[in-house]
VOGU-3710 file (C-alpha; in Angstrom, 3 decimals, decimal comma):
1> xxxxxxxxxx> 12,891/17,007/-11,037  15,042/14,007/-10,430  13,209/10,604/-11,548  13,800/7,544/-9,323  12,728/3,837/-9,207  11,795/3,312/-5,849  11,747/-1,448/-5,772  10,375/-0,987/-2,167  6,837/0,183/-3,257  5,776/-3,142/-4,845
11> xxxxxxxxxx> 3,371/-5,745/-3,018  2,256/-8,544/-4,787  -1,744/-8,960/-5,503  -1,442/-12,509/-4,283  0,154/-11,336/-1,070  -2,263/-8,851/-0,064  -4,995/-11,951/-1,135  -3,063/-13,871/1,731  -3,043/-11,286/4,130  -2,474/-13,631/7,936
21> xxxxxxxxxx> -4,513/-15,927/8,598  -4,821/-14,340/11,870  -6,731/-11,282/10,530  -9,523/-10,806/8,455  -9,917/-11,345/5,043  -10,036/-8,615/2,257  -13,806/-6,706/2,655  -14,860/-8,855/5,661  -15,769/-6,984/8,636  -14,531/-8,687/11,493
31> xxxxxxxxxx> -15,101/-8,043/15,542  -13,031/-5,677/17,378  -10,115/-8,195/19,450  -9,317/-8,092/22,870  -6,041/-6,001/22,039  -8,216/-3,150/20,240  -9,755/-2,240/23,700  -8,004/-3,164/26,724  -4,625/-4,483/25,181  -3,416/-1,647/22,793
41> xxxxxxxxxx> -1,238/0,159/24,782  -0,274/3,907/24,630  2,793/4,472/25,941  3,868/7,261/28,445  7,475/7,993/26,692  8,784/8,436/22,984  10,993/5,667/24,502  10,558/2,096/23,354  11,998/0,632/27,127  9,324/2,735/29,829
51> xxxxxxxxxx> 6,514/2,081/31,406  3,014/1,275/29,532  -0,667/2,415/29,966  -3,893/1,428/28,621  -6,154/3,976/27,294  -9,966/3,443/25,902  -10,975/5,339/22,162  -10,928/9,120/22,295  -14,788/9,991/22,567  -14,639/13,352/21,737
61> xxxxxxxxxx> -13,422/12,953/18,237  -15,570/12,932/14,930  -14,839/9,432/13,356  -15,441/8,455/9,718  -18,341/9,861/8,487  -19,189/12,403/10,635  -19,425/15,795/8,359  -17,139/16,293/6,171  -14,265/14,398/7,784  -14,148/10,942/5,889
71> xxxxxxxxxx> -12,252/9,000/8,203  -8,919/9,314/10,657  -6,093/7,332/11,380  -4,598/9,637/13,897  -3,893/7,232/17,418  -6,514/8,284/19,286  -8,481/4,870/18,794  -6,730/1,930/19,071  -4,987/0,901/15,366  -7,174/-1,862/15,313
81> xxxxxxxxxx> -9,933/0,918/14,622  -8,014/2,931/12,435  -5,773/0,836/10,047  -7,273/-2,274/7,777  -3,462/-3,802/7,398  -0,315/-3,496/8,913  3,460/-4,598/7,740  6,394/-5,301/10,796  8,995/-7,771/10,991  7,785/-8,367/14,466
91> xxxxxxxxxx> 4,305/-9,429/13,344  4,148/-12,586/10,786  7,890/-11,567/9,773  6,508/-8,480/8,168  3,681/-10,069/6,116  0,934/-8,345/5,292  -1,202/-8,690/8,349  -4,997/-7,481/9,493  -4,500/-5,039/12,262  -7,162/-7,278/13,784
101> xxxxxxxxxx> -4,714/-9,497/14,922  -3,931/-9,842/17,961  0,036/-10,371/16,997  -0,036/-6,114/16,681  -0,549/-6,069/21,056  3,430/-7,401/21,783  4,780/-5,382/18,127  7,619/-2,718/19,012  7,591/-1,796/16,361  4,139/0,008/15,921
111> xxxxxxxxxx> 3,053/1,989/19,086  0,723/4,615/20,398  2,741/6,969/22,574  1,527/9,936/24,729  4,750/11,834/24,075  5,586/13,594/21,477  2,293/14,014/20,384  1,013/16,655/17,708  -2,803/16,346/18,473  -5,046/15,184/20,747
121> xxxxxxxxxx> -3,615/12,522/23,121  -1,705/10,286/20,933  0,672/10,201/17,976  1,853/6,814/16,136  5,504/6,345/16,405  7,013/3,838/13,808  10,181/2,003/14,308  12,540/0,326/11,487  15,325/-1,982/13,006  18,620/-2,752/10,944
131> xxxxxxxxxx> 18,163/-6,022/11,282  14,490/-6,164/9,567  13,962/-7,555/5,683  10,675/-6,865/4,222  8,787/-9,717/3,136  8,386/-8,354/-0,545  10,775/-6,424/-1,522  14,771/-7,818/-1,393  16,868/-5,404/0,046  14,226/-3,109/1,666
141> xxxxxxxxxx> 12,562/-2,490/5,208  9,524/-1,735/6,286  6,782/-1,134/9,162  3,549/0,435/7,819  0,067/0,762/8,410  -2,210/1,106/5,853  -6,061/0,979/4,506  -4,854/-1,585/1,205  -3,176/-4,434/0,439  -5,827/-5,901/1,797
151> xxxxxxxxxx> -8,262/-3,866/3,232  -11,375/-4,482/5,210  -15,073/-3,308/6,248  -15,014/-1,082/9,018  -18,219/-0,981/11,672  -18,955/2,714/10,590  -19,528/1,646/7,172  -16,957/4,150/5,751  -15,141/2,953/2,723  -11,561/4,158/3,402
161> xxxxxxxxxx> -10,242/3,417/-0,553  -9,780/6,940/-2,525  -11,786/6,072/-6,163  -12,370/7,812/-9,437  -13,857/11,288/-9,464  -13,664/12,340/-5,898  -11,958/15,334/-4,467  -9,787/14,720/-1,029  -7,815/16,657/1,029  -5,403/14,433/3,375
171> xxxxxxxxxx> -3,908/16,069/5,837  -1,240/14,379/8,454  1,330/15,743/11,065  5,205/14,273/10,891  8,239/14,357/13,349  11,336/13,698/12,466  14,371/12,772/15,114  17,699/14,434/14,930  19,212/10,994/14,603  16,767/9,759/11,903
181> xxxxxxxxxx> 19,150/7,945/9,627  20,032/8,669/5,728  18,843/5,720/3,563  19,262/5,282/-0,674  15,093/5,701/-0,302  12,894/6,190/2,326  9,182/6,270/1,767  6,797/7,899/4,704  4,055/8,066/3,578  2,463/6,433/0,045
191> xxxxxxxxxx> -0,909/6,944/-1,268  -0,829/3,709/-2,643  -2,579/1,763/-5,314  -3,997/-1,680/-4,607  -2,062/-4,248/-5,472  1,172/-4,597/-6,547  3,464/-1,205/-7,786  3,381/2,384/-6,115  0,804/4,743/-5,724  0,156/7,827/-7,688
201> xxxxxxxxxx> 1,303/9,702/-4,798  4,394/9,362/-2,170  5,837/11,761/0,733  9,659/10,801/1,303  12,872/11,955/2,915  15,638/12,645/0,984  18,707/13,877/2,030  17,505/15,379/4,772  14,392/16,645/3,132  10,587/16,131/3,250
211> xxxxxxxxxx> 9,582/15,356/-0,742  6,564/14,612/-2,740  6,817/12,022/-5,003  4,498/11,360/-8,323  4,273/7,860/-10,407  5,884/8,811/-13,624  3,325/6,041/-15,331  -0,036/5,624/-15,452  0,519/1,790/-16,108  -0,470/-1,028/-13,309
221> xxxxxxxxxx> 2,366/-2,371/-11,917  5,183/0,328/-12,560  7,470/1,830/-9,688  8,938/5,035/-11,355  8,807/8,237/-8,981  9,408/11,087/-10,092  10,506/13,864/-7,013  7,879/16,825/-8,375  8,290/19,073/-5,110  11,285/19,708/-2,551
231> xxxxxxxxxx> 12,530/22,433/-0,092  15,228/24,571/-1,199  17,029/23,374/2,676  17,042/20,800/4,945  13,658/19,920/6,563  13,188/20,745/10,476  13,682/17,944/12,670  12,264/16,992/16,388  9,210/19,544/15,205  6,055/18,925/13,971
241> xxxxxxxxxx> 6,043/19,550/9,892  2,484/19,853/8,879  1,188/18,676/5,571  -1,780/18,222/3,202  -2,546/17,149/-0,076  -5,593/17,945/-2,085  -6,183/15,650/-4,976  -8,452/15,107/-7,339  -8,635/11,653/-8,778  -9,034/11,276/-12,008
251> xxxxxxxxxx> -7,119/8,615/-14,606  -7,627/11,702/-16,977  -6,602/15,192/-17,413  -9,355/16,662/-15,199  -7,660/15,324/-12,416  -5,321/17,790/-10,029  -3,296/18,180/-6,870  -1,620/20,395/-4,570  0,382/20,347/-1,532  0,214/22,643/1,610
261> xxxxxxxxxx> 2,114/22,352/4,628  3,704/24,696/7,488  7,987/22,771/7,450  8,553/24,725/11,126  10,855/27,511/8,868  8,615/30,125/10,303  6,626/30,806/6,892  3,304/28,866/8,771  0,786/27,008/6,973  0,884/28,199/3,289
271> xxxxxxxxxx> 1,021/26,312/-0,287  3,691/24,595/-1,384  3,435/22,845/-4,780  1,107/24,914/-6,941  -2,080/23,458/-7,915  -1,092/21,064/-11,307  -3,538/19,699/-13,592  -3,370/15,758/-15,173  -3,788/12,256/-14,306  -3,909/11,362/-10,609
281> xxxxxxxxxx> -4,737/7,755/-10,435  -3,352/5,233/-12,559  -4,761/2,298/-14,406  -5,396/-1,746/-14,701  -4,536/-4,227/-17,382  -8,263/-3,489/-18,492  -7,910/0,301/-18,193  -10,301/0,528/-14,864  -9,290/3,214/-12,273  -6,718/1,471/-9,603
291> xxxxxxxxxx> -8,081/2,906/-6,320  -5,675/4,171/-3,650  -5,927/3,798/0,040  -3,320/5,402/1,864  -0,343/3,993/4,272  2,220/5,935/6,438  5,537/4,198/8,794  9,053/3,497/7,663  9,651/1,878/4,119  12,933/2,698/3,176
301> xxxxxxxxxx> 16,240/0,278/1,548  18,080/-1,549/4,336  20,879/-0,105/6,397  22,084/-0,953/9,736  20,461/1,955/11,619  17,731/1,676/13,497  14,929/4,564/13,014  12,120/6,155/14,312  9,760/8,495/13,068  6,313/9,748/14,265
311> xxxxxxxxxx> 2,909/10,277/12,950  -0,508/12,245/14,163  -3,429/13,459/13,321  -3,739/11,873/9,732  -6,937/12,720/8,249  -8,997/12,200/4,868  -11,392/14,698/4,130  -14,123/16,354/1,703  -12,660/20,347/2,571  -9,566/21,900/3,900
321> xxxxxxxxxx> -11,046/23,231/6,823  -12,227/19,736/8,266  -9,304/18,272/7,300  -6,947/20,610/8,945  -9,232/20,916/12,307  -8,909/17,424/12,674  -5,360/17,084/11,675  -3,587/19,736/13,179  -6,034/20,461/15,991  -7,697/24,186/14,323
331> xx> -8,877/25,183/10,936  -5,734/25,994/8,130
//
């Protein structure tokens, strides 16, 4: 498959250290803020301009911890509950920023919608402007929320970084507009390792295509993806696509992964990338594991375009069944 060096997936150690002083620091847990209850809005169109309403957290779902479902980041808790760290050029001019904050209750650019939504009563939706700069990488754009660079304690106790030696199955719903604009690269998702480089894992879109991406190095630091799984066509847009990914990490050969999905082409839920055997996480200067914690939003080099795109349901879990309950509202 076709290799790539993707310069957007790099965030500096010492930036993630300096995360706003706003939000919490790196492993502190912090009180929920005002905006996390009464202030994080969910709002009642997929359009930015239209009327807003508050919601409380979704009570009937299983949080982090609960069985074999890990933790979600699927909307229906405010993102103040669901995300460690955010990045939009509307909050801190797109510095790395707690989602404790209370800058995150006036962002457009991160919202909670009620429409479309894929599960449950809320979906994500992520918006890019042409007129945003990332504050890392020259030439790029971003809005993401993620669980690294830095991440935090959450009240549940659930550590929400992937590590050495365990088996996870992350599972996520997309939605792509019709007028989603074409960009050089355009990261949607990254599995990301802490600190500064990609992760070992990336979902894109490319030329007009979902993709998975894999580091082409194990080393700290590097930003080589290599595209290891595409559709023959274009990707289905204004539907839900439905994907998962079952890893297992490992910085050795007894480490794997997989990807499943249903692309709306009428073939349903079924695998995608065979299962592949080798190295899934990659490595520090000293040779320790590089844990991964995973992000999702726009990240993509700069055009003029504005963009949105949409996210539900995304789930980390210990089997496909919870993962895929959770995620896409009944068992895959």
């Amino acid at each position: 498959m076709r290799t790539r060096t993707v310069h957007g997936c790099v965030l500096t150690c010492a930036a993630a250290l300096a995360v706003s002083a706003a939000g919490a620091p790196s492993g502190a847990t912090a009180a929920e803020p005002a905006h996390g209850s009464a202030g994080d809005r969910v709002v009642a169109s997929s359009g930015s301009a239209v009327a807003s309403r508050t919601v409380s957290a979704h009570s009937g779902s299983r949080r982090g911890g609960s069985g074999q479902v890990i933790w979600a980041g699927d909307a229906e808790s405010p993102s103040s509950r669901e995300w460690a760290t955010g990045n939009a050029f509307d909050v801190n001019r797109g510095n790395a920023t707690s989602m404790l904050s209370g800058d995150w209750s006036s962002s457009t650019r991160v919202r909670r919608v009620s429409s479309p939504v894929a599960q449950g009563s809320s979906a994500y939706a992520v918006t890019v402007l042409g007129g945003d700069r990332d504050a890392y990488t020259s030439g790029a754009q971003r809005t993401e929320v993620g669980q690294n660079n830095a991440s935090r304690s959450f009240p549940d106790g659930v550590n929400r970084q992937m590590t050495h030696g365990q088996e996870r199955w992350i599972a996520l719903q997309l939605r792509i507009p019709a007028d989603f604009p074409s960009a050089r690269w355009n990261s949607l998702v990254q599995l990301k390792g802490a600190g500064t480089g990609n992760g070992p894992f990336g979902v894109s879109w490319e030329n007009g295509r979902i993709t998975l991406a894999k580091s082409e190095r194990r080393s700290y630091g590097s930003t080589d993806l290599d595209t290891v799984w595409a559709p023959p066509g274009p990707s289905a847009r204004d539907r839900w696509l439905k994907l998962a990914i079952h890893v297992k990490w490992s910085t050795g050969p007894n480490g794997f992964y997989e990807l499943l999905g249903d692309l709306g082409d009428g073939q349903g839920f079924h695998q995608l990338k065979p299962r592949t055997d080798g190295w899934t996480l990659k490595r520090d200067a000293a040779g320790e594991p590089v844990d991964v914690g995973a992000r999702f939003g726009i990240y993509r080099s700069a055009i003029a375009a504005d963009a949105t795109a949409y996210f539900d349901g995304f789930t980390v879990a210990r089997t496909r069944a919870d993962a895929t309950r959770r995620a896409f509202g009944s068992k895959h």
